[in-house]
PyMOL CGO cylinders between C-alpha atoms (Angstrom):
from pymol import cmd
from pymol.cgo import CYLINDER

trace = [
    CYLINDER, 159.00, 138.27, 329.01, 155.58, 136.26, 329.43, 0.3, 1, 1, 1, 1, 1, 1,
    CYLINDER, 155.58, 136.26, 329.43, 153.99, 135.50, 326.23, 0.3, 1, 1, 1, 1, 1, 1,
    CYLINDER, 153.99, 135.50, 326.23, 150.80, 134.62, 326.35, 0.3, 1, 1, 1, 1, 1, 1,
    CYLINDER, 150.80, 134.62, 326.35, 147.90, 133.71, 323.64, 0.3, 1, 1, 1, 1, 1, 1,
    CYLINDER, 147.90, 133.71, 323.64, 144.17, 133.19, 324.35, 0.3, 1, 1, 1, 1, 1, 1,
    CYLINDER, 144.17, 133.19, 324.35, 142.28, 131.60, 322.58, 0.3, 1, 1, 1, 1, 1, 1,
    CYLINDER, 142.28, 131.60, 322.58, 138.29, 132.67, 322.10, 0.3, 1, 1, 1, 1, 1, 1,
    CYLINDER, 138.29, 132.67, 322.10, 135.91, 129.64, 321.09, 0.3, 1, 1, 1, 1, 1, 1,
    CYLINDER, 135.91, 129.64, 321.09, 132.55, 131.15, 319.64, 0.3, 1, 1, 1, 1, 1, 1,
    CYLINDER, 132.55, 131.15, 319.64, 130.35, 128.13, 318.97, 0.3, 1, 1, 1, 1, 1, 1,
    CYLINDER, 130.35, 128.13, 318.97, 128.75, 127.14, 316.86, 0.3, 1, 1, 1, 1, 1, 1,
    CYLINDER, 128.75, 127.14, 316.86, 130.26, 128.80, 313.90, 0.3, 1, 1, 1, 1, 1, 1,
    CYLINDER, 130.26, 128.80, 313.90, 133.74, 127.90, 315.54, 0.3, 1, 1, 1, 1, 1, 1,
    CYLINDER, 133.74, 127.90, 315.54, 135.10, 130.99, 315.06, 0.3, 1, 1, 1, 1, 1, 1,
    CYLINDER, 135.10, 130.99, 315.06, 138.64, 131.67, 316.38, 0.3, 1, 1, 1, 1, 1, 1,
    CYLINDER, 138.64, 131.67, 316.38, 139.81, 134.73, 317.58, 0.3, 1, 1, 1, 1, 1, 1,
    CYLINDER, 139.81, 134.73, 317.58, 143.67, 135.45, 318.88, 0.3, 1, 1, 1, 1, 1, 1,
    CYLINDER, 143.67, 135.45, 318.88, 144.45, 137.92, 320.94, 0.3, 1, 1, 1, 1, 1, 1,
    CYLINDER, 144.45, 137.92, 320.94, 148.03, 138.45, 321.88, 0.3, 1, 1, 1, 1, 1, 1,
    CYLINDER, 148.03, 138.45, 321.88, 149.62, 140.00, 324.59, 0.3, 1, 1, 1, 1, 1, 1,
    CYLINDER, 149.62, 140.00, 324.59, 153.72, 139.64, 322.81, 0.3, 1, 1, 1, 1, 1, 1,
    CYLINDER, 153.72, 139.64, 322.81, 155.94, 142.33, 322.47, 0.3, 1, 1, 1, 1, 1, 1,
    CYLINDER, 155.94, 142.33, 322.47, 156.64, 144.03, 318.93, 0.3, 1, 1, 1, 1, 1, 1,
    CYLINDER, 156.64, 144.03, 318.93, 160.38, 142.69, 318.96, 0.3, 1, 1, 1, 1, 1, 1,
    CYLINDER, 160.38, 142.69, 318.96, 158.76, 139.47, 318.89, 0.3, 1, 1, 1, 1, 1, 1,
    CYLINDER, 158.76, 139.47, 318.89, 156.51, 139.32, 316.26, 0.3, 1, 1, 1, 1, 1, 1,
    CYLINDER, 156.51, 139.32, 316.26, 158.00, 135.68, 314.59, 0.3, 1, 1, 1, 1, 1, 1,
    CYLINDER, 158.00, 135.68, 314.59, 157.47, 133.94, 317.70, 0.3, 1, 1, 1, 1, 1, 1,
    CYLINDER, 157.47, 133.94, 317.70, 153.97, 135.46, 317.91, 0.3, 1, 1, 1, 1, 1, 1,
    CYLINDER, 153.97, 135.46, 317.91, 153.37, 133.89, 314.66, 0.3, 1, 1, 1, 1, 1, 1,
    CYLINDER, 153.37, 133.89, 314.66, 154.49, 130.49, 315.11, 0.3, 1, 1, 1, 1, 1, 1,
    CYLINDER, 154.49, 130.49, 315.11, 152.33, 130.65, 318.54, 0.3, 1, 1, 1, 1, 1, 1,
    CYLINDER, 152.33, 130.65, 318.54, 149.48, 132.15, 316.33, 0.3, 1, 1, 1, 1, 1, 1,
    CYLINDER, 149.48, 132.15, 316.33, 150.02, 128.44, 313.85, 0.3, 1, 1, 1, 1, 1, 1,
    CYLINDER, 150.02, 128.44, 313.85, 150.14, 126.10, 316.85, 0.3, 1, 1, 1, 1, 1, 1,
    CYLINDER, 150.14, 126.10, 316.85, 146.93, 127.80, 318.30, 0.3, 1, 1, 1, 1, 1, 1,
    CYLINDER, 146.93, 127.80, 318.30, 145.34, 127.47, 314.50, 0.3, 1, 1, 1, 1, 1, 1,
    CYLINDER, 145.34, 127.47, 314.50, 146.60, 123.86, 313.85, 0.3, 1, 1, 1, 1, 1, 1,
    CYLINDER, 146.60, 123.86, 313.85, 145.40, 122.84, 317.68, 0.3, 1, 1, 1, 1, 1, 1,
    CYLINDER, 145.40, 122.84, 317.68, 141.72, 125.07, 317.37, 0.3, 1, 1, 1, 1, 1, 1,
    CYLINDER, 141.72, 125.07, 317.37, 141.35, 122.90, 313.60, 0.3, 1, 1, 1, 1, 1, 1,
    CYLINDER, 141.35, 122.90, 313.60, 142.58, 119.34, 315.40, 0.3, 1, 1, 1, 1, 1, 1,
    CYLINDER, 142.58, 119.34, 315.40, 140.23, 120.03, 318.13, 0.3, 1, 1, 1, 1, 1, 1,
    CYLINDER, 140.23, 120.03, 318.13, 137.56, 120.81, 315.83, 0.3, 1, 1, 1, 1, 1, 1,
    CYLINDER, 137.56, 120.81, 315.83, 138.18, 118.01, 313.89, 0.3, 1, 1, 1, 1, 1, 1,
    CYLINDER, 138.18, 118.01, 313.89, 137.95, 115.56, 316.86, 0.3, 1, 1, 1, 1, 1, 1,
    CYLINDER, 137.95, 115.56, 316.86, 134.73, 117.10, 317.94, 0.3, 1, 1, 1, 1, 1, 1,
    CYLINDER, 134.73, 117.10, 317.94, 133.22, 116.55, 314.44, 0.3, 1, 1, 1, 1, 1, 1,
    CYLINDER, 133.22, 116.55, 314.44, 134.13, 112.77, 314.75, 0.3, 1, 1, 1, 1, 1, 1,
    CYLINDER, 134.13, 112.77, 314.75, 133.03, 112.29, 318.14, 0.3, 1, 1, 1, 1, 1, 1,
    CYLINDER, 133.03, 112.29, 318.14, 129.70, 113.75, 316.80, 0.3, 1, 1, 1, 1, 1, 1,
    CYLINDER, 129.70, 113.75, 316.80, 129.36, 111.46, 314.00, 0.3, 1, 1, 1, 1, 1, 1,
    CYLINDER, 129.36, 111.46, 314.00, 130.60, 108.18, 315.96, 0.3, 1, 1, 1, 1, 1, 1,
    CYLINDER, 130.60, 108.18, 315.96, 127.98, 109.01, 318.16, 0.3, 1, 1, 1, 1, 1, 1,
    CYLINDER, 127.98, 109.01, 318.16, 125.24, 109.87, 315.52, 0.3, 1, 1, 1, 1, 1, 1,
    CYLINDER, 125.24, 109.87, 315.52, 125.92, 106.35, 313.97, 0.3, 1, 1, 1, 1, 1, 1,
    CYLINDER, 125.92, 106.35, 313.97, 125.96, 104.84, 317.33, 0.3, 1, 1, 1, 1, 1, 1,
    CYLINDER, 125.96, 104.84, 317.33, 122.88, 105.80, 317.97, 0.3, 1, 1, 1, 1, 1, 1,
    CYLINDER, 122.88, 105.80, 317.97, 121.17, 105.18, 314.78, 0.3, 1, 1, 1, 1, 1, 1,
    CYLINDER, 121.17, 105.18, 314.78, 122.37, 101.55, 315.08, 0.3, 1, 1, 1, 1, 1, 1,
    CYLINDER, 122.37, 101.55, 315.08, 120.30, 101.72, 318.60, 0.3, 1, 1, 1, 1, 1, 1,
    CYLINDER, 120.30, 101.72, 318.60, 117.66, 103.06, 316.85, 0.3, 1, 1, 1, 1, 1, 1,
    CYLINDER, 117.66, 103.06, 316.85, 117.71, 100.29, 314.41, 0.3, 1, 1, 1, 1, 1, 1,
    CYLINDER, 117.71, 100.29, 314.41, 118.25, 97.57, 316.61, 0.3, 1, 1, 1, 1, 1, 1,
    CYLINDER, 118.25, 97.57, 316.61, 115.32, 98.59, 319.20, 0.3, 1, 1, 1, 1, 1, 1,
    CYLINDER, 115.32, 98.59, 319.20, 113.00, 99.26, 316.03, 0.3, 1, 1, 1, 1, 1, 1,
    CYLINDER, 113.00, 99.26, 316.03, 113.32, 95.51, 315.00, 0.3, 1, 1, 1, 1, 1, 1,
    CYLINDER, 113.32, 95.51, 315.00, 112.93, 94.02, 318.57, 0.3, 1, 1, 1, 1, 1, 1,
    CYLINDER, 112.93, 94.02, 318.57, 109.24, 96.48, 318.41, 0.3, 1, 1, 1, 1, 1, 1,
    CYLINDER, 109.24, 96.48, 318.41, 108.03, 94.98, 315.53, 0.3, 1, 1, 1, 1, 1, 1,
    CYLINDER, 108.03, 94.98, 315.53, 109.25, 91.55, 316.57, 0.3, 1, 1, 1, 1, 1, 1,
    CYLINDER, 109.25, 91.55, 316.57, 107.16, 92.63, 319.61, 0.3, 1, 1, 1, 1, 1, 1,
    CYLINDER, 107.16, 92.63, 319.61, 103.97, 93.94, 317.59, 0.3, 1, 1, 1, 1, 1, 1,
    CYLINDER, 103.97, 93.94, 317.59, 104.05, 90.57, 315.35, 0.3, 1, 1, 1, 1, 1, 1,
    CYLINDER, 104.05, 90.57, 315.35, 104.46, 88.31, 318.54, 0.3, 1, 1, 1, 1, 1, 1,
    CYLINDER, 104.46, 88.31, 318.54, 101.30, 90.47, 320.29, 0.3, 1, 1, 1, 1, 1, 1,
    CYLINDER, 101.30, 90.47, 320.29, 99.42, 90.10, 317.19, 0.3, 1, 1, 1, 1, 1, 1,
    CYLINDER, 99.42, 90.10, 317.19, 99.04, 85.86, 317.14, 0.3, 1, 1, 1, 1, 1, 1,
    CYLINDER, 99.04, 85.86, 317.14, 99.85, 85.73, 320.98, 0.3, 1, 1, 1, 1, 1, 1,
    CYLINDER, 99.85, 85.73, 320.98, 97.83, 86.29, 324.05, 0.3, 1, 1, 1, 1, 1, 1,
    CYLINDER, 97.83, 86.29, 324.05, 99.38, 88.64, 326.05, 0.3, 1, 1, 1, 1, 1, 1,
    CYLINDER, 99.38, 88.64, 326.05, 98.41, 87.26, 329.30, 0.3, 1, 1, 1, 1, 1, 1,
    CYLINDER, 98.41, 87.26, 329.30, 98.70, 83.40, 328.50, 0.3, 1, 1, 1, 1, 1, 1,
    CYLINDER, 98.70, 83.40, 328.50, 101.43, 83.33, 325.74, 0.3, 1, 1, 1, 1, 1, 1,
    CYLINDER, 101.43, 83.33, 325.74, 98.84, 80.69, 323.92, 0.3, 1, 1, 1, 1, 1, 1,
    CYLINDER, 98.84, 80.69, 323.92, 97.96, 81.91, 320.12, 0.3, 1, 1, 1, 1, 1, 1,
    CYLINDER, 97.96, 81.91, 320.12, 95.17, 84.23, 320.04, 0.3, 1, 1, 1, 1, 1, 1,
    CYLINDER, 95.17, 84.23, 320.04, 91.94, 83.71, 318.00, 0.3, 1, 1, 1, 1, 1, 1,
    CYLINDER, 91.94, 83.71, 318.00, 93.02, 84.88, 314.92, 0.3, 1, 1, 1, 1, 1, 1,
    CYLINDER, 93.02, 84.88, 314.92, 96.01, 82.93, 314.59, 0.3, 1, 1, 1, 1, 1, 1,
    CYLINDER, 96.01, 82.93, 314.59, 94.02, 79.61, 315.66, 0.3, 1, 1, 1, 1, 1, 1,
    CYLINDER, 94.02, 79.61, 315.66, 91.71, 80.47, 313.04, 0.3, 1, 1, 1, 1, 1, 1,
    CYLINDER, 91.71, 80.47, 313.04, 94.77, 80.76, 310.26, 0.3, 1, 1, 1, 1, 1, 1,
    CYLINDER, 94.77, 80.76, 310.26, 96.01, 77.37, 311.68, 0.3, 1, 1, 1, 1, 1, 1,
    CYLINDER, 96.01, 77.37, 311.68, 92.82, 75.20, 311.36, 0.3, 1, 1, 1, 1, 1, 1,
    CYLINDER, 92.82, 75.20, 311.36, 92.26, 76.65, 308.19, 0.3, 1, 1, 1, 1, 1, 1,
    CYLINDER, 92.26, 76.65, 308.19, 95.61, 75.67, 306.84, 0.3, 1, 1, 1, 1, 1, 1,
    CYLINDER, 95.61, 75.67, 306.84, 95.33, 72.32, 308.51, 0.3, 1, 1, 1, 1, 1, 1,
    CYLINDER, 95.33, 72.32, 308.51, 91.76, 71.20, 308.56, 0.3, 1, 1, 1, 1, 1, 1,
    CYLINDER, 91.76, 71.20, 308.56, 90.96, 67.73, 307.99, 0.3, 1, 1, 1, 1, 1, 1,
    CYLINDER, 90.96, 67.73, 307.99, 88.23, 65.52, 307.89, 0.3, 1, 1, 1, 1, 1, 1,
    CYLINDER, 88.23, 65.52, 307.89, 89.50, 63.42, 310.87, 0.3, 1, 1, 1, 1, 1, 1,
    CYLINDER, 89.50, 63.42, 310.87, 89.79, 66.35, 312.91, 0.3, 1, 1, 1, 1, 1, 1,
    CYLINDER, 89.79, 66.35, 312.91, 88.02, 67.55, 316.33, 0.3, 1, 1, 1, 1, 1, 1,
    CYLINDER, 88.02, 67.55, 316.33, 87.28, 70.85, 317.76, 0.3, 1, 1, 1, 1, 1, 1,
    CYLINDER, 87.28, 70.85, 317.76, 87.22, 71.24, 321.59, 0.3, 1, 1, 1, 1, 1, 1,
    CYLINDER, 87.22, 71.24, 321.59, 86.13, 74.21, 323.16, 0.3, 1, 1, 1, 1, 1, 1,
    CYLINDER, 86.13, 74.21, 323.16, 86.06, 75.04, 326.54, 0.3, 1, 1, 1, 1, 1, 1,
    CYLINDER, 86.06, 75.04, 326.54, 84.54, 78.08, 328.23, 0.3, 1, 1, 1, 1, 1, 1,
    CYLINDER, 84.54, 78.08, 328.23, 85.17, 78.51, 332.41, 0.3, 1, 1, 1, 1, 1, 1,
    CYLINDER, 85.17, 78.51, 332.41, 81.76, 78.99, 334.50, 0.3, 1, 1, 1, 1, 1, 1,
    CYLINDER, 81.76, 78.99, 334.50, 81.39, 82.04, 336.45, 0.3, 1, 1, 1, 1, 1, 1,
    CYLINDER, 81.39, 82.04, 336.45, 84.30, 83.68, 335.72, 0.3, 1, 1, 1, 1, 1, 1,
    CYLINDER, 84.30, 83.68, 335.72, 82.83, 86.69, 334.97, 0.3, 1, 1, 1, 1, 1, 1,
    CYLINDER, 82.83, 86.69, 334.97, 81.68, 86.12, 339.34, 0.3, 1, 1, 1, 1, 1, 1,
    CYLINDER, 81.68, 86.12, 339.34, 85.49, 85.73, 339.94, 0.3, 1, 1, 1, 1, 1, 1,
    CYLINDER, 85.49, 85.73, 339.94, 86.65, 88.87, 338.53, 0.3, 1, 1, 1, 1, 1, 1,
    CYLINDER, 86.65, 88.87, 338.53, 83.86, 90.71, 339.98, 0.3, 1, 1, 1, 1, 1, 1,
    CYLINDER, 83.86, 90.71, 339.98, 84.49, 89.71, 343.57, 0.3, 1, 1, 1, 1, 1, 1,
    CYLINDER, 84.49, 89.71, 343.57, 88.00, 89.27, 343.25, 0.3, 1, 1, 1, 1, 1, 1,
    CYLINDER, 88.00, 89.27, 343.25, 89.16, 91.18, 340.99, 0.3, 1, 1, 1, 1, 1, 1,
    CYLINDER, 89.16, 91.18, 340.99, 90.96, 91.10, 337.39, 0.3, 1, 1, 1, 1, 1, 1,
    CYLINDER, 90.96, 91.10, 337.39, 94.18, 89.99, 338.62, 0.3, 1, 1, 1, 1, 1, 1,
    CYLINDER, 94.18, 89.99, 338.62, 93.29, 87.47, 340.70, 0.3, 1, 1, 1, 1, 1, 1,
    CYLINDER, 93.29, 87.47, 340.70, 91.12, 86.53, 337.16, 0.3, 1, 1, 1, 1, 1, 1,
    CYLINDER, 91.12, 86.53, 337.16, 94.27, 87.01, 334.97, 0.3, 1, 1, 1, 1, 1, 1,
    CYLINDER, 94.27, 87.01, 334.97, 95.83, 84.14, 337.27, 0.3, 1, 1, 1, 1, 1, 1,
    CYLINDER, 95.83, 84.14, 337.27, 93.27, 82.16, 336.90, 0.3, 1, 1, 1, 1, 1, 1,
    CYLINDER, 93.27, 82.16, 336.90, 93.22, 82.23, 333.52, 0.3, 1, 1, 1, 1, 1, 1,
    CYLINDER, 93.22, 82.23, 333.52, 97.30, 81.53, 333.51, 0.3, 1, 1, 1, 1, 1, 1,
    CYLINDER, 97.30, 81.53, 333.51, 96.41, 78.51, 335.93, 0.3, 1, 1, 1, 1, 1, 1,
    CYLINDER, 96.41, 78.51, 335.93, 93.45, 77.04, 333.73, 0.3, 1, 1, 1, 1, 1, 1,
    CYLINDER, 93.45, 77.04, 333.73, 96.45, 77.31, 330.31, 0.3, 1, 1, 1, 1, 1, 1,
    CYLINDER, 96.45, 77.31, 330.31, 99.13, 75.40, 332.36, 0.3, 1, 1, 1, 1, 1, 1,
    CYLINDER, 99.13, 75.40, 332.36, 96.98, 72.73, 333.64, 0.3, 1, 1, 1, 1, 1, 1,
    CYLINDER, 96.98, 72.73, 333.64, 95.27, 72.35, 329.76, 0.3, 1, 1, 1, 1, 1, 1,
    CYLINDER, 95.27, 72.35, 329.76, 99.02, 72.73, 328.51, 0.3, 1, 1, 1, 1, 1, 1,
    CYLINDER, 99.02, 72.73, 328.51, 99.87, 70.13, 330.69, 0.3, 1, 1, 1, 1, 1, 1,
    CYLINDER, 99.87, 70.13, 330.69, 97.55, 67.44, 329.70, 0.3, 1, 1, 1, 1, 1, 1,
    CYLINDER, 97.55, 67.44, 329.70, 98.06, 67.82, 326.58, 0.3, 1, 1, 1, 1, 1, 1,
    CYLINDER, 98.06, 67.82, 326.58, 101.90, 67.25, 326.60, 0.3, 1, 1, 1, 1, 1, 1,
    CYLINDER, 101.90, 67.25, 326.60, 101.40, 64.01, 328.88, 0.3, 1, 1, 1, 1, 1, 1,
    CYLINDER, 101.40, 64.01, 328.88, 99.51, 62.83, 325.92, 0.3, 1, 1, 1, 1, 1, 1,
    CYLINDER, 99.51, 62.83, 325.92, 101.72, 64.09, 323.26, 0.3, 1, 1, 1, 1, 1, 1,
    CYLINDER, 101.72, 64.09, 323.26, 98.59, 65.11, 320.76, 0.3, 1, 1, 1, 1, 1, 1,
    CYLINDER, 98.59, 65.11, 320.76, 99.34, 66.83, 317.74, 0.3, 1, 1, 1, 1, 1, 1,
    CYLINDER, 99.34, 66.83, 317.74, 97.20, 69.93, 318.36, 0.3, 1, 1, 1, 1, 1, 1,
    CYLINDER, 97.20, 69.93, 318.36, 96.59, 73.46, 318.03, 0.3, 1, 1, 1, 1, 1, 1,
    CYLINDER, 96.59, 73.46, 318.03, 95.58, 75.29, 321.41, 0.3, 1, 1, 1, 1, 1, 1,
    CYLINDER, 95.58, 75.29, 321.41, 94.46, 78.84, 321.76, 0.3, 1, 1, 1, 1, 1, 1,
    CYLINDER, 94.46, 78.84, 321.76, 92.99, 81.43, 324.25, 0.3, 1, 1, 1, 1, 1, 1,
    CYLINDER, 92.99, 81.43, 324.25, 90.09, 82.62, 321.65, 0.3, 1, 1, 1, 1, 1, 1,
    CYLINDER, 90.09, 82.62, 321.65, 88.08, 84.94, 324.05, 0.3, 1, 1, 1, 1, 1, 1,
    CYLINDER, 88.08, 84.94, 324.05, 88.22, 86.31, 327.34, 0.3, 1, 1, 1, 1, 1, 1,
    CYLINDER, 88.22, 86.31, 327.34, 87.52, 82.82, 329.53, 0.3, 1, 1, 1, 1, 1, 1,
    CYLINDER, 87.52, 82.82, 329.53, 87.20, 80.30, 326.13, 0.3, 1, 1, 1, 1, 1, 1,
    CYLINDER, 87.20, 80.30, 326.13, 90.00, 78.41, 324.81, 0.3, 1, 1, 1, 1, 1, 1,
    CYLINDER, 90.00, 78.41, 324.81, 89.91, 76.05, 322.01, 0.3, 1, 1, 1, 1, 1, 1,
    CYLINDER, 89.91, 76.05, 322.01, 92.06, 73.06, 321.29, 0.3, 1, 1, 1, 1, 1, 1,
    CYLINDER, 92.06, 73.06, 321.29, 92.04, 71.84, 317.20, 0.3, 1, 1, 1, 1, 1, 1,
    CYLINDER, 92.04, 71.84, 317.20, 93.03, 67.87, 317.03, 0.3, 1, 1, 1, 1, 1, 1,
    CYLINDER, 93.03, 67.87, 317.03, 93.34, 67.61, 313.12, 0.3, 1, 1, 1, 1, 1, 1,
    CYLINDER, 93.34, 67.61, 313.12, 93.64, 63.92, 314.00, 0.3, 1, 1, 1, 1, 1, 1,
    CYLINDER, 93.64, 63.92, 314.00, 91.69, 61.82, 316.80, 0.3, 1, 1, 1, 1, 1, 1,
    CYLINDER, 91.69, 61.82, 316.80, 88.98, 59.89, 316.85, 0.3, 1, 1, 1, 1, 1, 1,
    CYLINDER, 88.98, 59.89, 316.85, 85.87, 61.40, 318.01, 0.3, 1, 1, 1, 1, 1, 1,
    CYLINDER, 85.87, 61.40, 318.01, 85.53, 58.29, 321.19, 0.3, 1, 1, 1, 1, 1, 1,
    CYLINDER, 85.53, 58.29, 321.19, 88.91, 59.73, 322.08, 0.3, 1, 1, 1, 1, 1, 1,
    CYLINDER, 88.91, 59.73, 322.08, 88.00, 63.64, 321.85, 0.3, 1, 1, 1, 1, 1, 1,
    CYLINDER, 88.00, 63.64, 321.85, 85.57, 62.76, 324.06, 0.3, 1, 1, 1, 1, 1, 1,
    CYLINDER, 85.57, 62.76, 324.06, 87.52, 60.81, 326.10, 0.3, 1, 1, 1, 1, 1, 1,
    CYLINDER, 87.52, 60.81, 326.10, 89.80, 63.61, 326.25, 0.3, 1, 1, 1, 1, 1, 1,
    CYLINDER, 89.80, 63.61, 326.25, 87.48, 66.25, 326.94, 0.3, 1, 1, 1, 1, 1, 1,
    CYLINDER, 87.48, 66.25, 326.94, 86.08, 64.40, 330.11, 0.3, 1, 1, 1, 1, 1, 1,
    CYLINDER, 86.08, 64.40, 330.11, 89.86, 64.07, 331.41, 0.3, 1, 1, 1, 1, 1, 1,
    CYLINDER, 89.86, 64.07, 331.41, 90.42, 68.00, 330.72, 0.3, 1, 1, 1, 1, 1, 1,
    CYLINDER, 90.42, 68.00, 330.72, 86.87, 69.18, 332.72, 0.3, 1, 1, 1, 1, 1, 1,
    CYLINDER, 86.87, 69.18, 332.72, 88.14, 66.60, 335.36, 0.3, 1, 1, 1, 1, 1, 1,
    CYLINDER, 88.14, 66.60, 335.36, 91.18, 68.39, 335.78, 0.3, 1, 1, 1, 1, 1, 1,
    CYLINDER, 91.18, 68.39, 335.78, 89.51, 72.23, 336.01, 0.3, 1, 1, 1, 1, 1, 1,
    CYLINDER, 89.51, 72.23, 336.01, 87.14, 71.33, 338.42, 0.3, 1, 1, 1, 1, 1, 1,
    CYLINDER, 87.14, 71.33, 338.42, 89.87, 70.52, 340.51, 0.3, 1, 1, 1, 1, 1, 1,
    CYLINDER, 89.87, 70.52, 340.51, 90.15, 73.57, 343.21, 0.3, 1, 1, 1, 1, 1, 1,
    CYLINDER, 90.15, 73.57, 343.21, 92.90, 76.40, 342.45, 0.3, 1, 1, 1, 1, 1, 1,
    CYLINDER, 92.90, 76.40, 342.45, 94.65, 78.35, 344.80, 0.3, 1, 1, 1, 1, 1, 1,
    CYLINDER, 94.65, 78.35, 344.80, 95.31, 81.76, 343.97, 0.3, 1, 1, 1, 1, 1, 1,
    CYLINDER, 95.31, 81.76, 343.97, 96.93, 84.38, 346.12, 0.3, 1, 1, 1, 1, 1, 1,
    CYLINDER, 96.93, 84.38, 346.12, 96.12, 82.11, 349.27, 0.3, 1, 1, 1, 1, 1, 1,
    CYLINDER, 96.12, 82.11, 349.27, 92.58, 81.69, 347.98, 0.3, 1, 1, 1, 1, 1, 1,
    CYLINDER, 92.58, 81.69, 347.98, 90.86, 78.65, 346.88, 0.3, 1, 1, 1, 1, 1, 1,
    CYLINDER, 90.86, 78.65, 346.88, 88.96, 79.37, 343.63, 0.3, 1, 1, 1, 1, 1, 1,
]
cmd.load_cgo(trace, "trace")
């Protein structure tokens, strides 16, 4: 005698029907078959529901975790410029004001005929200029270890805050950072 017992998933209201194929002489085996196919359809059931929720929670923590690197983000591209990583306008504005003195120096410095550059060039050849013009300002100003605030405030104008120098050496300091932009650039094999 072959006994046999299918099973019929309906999802998703899980509902189980048996049909047997077992002969009427057999009828308690058929029912012990009929409470292993129950107590297997409810254990399968029962894994699938917490599969489901592991992997709701899983990826709610995702969710979570990617939400607070975005605002990290959106906080970071609100006092940063994108293109330079130097603090944007804004945020130099909320550092002078919290650290203004009356021994203090404002140096701005705005790059002639850019606006040529990007128009003959083009705005990514511009965008590495711009990079190259905050590395070689950055760089000066760590050689002389100056307590300082520097910014990109506009689209070719930075501005460096010295809350304390001497005006002979703002000047003095000034003259060495021109010095150093006039200096040619190369950018993508051109000299600029």
């Amino acid at each position: 005698v072959i006994l046999t017992t299918i099973v019929f998933w309906s999802f998703p209201s899980f509902g189980i029907e048996l049909v047997n194929y077992v002969p009427e002489d057999e009828r308690p085996l058929q029912n012990l078959l009929n409470r292993i196919a129950a107590i297997t359809a409810i254990g399968f059931l029962t894994w699938i529901f917490v599969r489901q929720q592991q992997s709701a929670e899983n990826r709610l923590s995702v969710a979570h975790s990617d939400l607070r690197e975005v605002s990290a983000h959106a906080a970071k591209l609100a006092q940063f410029d994108a293109l330079t990583g130097l603090p944007n306008r804004r945020s130099f504005i909320t550092w002078i004001e919290d650290y203004a003195s009356n021994a203090s120096c404002l140096v701005t410095v705005g790059l002639d005929h850019f606006k040529d550059v990007n128009d003959s060039l083009g705005p990514s050849v511009g965008d590495l200029v711009l990079q190259e013009v905050t590395q070689r300002l950055a760089h000066e100003l760590e050689l002389r270890k100056l307590e300082c605030a520097f910014a990109r405030v506009g689209g070719d104008e930075f501005a460096i805050y010295l809350p304390s120098i001497e005006e002979e050496d703002a000047v003095e300091l000034a003259d060495t950072l021109i010095g150093y932009l006039r200096r040619p650039m190369t950018v993508e094999s051109r000299e600029v």
